[in-house]
C-alpha positions as CSV (number, residue, x, y, z in Angstrom):
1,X,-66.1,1.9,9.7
2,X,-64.9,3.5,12.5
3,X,-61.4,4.6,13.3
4,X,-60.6,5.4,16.6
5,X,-58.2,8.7,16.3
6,X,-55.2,7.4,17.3
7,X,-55.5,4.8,14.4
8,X,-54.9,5.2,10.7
9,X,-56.1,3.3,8.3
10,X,-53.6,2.6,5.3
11,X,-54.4,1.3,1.4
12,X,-52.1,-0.6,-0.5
13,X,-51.9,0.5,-4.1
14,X,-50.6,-2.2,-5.9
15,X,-48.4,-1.0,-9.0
16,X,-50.1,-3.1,-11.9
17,X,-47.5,-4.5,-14.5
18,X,-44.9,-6.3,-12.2
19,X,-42.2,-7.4,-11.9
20,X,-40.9,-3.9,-13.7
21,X,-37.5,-2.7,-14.3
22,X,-35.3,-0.3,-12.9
23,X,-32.6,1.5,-14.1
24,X,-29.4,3.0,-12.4
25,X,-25.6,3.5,-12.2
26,X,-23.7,1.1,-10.7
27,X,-19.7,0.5,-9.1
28,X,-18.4,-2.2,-7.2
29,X,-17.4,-1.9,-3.8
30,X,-13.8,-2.6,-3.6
31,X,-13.3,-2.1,0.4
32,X,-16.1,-2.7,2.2
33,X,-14.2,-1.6,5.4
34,X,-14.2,2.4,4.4
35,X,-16.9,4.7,4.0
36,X,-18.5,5.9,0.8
37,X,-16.2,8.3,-1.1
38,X,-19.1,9.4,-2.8
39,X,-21.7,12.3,-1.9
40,X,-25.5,11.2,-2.5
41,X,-24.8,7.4,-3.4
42,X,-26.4,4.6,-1.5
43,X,-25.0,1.0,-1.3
44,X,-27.0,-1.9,-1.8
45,X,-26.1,-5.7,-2.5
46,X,-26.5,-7.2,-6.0
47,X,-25.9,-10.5,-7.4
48,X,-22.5,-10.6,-8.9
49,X,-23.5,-11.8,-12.3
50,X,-26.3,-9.9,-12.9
51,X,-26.7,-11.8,-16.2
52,X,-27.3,-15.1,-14.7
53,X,-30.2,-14.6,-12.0
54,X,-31.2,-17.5,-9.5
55,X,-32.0,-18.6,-6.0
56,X,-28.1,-19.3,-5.2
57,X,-26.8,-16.3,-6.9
58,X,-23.9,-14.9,-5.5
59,X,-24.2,-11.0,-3.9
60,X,-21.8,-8.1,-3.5
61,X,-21.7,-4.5,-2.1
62,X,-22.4,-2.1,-5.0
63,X,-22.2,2.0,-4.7
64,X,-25.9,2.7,-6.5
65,X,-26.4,6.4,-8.1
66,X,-29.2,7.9,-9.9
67,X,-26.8,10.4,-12.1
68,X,-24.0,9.3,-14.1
69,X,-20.9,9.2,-12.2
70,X,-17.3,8.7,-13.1
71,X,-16.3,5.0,-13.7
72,X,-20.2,3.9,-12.4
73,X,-22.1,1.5,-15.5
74,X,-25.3,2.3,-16.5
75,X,-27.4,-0.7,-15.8
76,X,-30.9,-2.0,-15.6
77,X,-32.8,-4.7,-13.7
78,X,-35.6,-6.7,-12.3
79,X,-37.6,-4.7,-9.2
80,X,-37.8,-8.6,-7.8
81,X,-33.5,-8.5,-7.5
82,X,-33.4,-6.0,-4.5
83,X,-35.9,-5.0,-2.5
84,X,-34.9,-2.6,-0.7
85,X,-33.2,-0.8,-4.0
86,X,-36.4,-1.1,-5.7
87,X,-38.3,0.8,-3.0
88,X,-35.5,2.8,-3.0
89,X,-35.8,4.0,-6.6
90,X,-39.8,4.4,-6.5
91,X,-39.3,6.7,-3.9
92,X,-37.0,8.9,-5.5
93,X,-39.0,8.9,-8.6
94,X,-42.2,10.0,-6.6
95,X,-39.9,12.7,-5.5
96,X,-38.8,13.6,-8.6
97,X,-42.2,14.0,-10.4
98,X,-43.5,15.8,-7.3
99,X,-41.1,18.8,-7.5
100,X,-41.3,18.6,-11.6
101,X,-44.8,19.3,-11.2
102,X,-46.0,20.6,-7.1
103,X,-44.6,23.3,-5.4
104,X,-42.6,22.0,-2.5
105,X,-43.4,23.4,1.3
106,X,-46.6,24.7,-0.2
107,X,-48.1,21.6,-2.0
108,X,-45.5,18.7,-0.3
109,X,-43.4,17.8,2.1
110,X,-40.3,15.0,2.0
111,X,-39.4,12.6,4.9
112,X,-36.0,11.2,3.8
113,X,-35.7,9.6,7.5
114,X,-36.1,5.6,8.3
115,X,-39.6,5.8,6.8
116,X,-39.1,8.0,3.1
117,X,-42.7,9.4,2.0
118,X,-44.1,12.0,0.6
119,X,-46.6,14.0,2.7
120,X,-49.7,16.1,0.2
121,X,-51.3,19.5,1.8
122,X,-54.5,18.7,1.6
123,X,-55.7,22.1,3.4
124,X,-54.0,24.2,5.5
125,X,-55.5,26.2,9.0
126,X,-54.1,27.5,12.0
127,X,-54.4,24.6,13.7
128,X,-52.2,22.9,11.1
129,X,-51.9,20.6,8.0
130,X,-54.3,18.3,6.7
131,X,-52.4,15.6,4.8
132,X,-52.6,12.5,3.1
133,X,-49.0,10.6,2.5
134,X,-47.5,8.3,-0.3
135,X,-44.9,5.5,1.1
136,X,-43.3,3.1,-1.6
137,X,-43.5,0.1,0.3
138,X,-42.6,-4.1,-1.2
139,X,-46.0,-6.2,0.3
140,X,-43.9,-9.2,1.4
141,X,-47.1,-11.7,1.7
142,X,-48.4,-11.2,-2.2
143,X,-44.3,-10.2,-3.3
144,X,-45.6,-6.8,-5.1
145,X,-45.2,-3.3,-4.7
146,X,-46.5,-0.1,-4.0
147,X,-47.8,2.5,-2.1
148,X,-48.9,3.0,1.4
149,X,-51.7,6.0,1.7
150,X,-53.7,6.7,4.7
151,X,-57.5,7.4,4.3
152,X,-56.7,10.6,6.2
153,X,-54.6,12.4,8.5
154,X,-54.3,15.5,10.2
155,X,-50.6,17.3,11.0
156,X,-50.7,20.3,13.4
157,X,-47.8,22.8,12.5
C-alpha cells in the first residue's frame, strides 16, 4: 500500500477481555459553580448509584483521583460507565508503566494536551526523531477500546 507522506496510517489494537474494570478514588461534587480545590484531579460525571447501573441512570459531577485523597472513596467500575474516564485511566497507566520501565526524553515522550499519547524513539538523527505513538482511544462503532498506533512516523527536532 502506498501512503502518500502527508498521511498516516493508524492500527486499532483492540484490548481483548472487555468490558474491564477500573479502579479509582472518588468525591462528589458539591458546587459545581467553583473550580477544583484540588491539584491533579479531573472531574468526570458518574451515575449516582453506582450500584444500580442502567440506561436511565441518574449522573453527577465527581472529582476523580488516582492517589488516595482525604475524604475521596476508593471505588471500582465498569470501563463501559464513562468513556471518557476510562480512556482517561488507560492513559495514565501507559504512562505509568512507561516511566517504571523507559527512560523518559531518551526512550519517550508524553503529550498531556487535547490528544494524551505516548510518543516511542524509535531512532534518533540530526534531522530528528523517528517515532511510533500509543493513543488510548474508545472505537465508538464496535464499543471497545484501545490503542491508536501509526505504522510510522517521523518527528524532526
Amino acid at each position: 500500500m502506498v501512503i502518500p507522506d502527508d498521511n498516516v496510517a493508524l492500527n486499532f489494537l483492540e484490548i481483548a477481555n472487555q468490558p474491564f474494570q477500573i479502579g479509582f478514588y472518588f468525591k462528589k461534587v458539591v458546587d459545581t459553580n467553583q473550580p477544583s480545590p484540588y491539584s491533579n484531579v479531573k472531574r468526570y460525571n458518574l451515575p449516582v448509584d453506582l450500584n444500580n447501573l442502567n440506561s436511565n441512570s441518574e449522573y453527577a459531577p465527581y472529582f476523580i483521583s488516582e492517589t488516595a485523597l482525604q475524604d475521596f472513596e476508593a471505588v471500582t467500575i465498569s470501563s463501559a460507565v464513562n468513556n471518557i474516564l476510562t480512556v482517561h485511566r488507560l492513559f495514565e497507566n501507559l504512562v505509568h508503566k512507561c516511566k517504571a520501565t523507559l527512560r523518559e526524553g531518551t526512550d519517550f515522550t508524553i503529550e498531556d494536551g487535547f490528544r494524551k499519547k505516548v510518543n516511542f524513539i524509535i531512532s534518533s538523527s540530526k534531522l530528528g526523531n523517528e517515532e511510533i505513538w500509543m493513543e488510548p482511544y474508545f472505537l465508538n462503532i464496535s464499543h471497545k477500546f484501545g490503542f491508536l498506533i501509526p505504522e510510522s512516523v517521523f518527528k524532526r527536532i
